[in-house]
C-alpha positions in Angstrom: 0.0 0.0 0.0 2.0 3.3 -1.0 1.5 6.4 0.8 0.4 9.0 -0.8 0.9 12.2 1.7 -0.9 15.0 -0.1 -4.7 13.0 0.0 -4.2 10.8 3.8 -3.0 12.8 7.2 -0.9 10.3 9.2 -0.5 10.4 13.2 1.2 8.3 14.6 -0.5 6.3 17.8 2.6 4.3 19.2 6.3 3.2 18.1 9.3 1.6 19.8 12.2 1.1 17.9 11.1 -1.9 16.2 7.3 -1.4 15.7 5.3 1.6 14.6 1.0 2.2 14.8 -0.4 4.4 12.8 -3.5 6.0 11.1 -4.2 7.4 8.3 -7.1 9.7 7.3 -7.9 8.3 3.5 -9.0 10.9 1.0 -12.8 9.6 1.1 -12.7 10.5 5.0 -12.2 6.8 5.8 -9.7 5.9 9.0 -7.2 2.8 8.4 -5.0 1.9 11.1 -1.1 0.4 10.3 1.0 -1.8 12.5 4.7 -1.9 11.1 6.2 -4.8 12.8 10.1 -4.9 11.4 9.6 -5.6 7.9 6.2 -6.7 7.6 3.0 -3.8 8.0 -0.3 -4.8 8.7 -3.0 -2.7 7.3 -6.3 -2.7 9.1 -10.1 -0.8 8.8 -11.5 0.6 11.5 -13.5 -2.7 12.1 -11.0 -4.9 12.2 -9.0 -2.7 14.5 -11.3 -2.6 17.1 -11.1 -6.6 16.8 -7.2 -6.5 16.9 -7.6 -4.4 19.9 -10.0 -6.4 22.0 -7.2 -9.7 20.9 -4.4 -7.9 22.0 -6.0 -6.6 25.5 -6.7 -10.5 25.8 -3.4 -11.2 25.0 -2.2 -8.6 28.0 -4.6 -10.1 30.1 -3.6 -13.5 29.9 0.2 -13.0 30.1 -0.2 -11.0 33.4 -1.3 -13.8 34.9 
């Protein structure tokens, strides 16, 4: 998926020096949400975000225990 500044505004929700989330406001007002995990990005709709979300809180959840 290329990037095309001038029609999506990026902000930037979390990084460390591996692994980067991101939005990005698409020109048709839709929000997509970007994980960059070393080489690989995964590319998610707001839907689906909201799923990855409630996985990884589950995730956190399981290894606090």
């Amino acid at each position: 998926m290329a990037i095309n500044t001038e029609s999506q505004k990026r902000k930037t929700i979390a990084e460390t020096d591996s692994y980067l989330a991101w939005t990005a406001e698409e020109a048709d007002g839709e929000t997509t949400f970007h994980l960059e995990l070393n080489n690989v990005t995964v590319h998610f709709f707001t839907e689906e975000w909201q799923e990855f979300i409630e996985l990884a809180r589950a995730l956190v959840e399981q290894a606090d225990k």
